[in-house]
N, C-alpha and C positions, 0 to 999 in steps of 0.2 A: 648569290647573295640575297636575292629576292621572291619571296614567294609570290607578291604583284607589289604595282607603285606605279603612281602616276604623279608626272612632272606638272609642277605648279603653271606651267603654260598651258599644260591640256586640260586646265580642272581649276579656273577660274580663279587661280592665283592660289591654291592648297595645293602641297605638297603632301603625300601618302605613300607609305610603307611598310610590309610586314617582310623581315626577314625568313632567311632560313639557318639551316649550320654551316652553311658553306661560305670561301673565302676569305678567312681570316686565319689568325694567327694562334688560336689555341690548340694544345695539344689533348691526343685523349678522348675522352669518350663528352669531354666539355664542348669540341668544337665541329672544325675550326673557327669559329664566326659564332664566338659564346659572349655576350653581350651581359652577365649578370655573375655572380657566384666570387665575387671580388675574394671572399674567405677562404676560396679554396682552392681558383684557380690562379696561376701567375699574375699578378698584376701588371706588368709590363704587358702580356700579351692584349688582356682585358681593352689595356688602354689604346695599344694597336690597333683592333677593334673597333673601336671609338673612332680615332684618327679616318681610320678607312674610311668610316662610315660617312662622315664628315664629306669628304673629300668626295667620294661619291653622289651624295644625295646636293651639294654643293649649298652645306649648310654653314654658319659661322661658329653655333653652337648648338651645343643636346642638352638637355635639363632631363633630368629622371629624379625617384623617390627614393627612399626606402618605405615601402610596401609595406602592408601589415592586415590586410583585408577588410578595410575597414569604410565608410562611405564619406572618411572626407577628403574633402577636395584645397588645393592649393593654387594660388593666381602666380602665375610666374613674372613678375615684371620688374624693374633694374634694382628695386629694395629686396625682393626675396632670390633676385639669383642677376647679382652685378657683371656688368662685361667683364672685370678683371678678376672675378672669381678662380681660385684652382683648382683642379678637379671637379668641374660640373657634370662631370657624369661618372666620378667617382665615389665624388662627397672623402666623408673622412678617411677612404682608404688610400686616396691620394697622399703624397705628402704635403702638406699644408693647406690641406682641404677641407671647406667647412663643410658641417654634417648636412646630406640631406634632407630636404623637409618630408615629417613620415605622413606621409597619405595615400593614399588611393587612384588618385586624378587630381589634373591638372587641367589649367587652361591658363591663355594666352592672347593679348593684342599684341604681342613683338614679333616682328616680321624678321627672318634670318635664325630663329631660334625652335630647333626641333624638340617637340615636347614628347620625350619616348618611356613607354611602358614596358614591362620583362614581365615573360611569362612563359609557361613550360606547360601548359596543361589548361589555365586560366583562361579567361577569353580577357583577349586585347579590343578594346572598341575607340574609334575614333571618331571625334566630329568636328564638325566645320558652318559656320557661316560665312561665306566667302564674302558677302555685299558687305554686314558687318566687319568682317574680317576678322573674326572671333576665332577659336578654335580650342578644341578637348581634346582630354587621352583619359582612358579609364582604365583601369583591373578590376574585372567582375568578375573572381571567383565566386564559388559557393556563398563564401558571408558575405563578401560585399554586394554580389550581385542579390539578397534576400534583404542586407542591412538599406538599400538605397540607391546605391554609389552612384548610378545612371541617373538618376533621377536627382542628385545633387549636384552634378556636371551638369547637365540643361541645366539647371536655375540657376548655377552662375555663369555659365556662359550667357544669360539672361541677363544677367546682372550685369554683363558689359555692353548688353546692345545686340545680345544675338538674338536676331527672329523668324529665319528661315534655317531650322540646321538638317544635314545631311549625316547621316552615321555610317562608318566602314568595321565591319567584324570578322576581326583576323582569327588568323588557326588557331585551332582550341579541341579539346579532346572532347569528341561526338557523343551523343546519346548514347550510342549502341556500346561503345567501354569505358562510359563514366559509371561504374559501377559501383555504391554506395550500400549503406546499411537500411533495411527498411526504416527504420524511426529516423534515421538521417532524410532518407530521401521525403519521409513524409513534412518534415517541419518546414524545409526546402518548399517542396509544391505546395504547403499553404501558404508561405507569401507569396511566392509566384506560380502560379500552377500550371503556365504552360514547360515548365521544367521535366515536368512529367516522363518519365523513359523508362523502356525494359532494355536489356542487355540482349543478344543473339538469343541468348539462353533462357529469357526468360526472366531473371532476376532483377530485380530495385535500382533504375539506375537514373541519371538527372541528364538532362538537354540544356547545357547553360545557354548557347549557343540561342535555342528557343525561346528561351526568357527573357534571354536581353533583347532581341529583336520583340519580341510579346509589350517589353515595358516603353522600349523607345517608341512605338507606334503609337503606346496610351499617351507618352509625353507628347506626339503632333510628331515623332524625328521619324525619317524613314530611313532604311538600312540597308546595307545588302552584304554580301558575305564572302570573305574572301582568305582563299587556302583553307587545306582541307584538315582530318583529327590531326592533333600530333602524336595519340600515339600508335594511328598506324604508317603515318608517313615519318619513315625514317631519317628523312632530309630537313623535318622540324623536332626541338628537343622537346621530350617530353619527362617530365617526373615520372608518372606512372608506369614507363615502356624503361626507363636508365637509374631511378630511385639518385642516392646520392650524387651522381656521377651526370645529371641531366641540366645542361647550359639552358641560359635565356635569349629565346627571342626578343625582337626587338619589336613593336610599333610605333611609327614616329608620323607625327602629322607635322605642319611648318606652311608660317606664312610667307611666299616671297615677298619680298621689297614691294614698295606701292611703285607706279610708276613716277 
């Protein structure tokens, strides 16, 4: 179920997880342990999913987006995502589910409430100020990780009191087969330039993975890297390795309870 995770008792009251495809209940080339694709996958299974997940990481709730690559950010707290909400990790595909809020990242003072990011290819990044008790979830694809997105998640986790934070970056598809269009790769590395990558072959390809670690460093956050491409590890979904057919992982950060 886990490509790593560390229990909020080893890790200063944060709680940290980057899934993989396994243990769950989807059928297909979505799963089993497909966390995203509500349009195309079962929804009942979807939510199985969910439940597990829950139950495992021994959280009360999950808050996720609808994504859109974009670099803003969302504060989850009991006005934008109430205890008796339904489907909070469905949103509107639930039935009687309110929509979720479309952004890129989030963050969090609720303690019990896992802020989880999907992603197939993207880089998942997570942060934490534990003293504060702050904590973030991002999706730095290509455009958000060029539009911002990292760099708008510290300043609101800033904005609630974080001043020490920690960043965790999940699977994501590696330099060597994110392979792009030269004028793509090049607009790419002028905002960010440690993105910069060739393929095995030689060809135009981007280091998301490099970037986001490059930018969280200018922002003070230090990082470290965890699970490896997804599209050559077959035990994480990736878009580029399954196209339609490719489920989402999951990244979820979460504060325990204070004592």
């Amino acid at each position: 179920m886990f490509v790593a995770a560390f229990e909020p008792s080893a890790n200063h009251g944060v709680g940290i997880a980057f899934t993989d495809r396994l243990g769950g209940m989807s059928q297909g080339s979505y799963g089993p342990l497909n966390l995203g694709r509500t349009d195309h996958d079962d929804l009942s299974a979807v939510a199985a999913n969910f439940a597990l997940l829950r139950a495992e990481l021994g959280v009360s709730r999950i808050a996720t987006l609808h994504q859109v690559h974009s670099a803003d950010v969302v504060v989850i707290d009991d006005r934008t995502f109430p205890a008796d909400r339904p489907g909070g990790e469905l949103g509107g595909s639930a039935p009687g589910g309110l929509s979720l809020p479309v952004a890129d990242a989030m963050v969090t003072t609720l303690a019990g409430v896992a802020l989880c990011i999907r992603a197939a290819d993207c880089v998942p990044v997570l942060l934490a100020d534990p003293q504060a008790r702050v904590v973030g979830a991002a999706h730095a694809g290509r455009v958000g990780l060029a539009s911002g997105v990292l760099a708008a998640t510290v300043s609101a986790m800033r904005d609630l009191g974080a001043l020490e934070i920690t960043a965790w970056i999940g699977p994501h598809v590696c330099g060597r087969c994110y392979e792009v269009p030269a004028d793509m790769a090049e607009a790419v590395v002028a905002a960010v330039p440690e993105t910069a990558s060739r393929t095995r072959q030689g060809t135009p390809a981007l280091d998301l993975g490099a970037g986001c670690e490059a930018q969280l460093q200018r922002l003070g956050v230090p990082a470290t890297h965890h699970g490896g491409c997804t599209l050559e590890d077959e035990l994480l979904h990736s878009h580029r390795r399954d196209g339609a057919g490719a489920g989402r992982l999951g990244a979820l950060v979460w504060l325990a309870p204070a004592d």
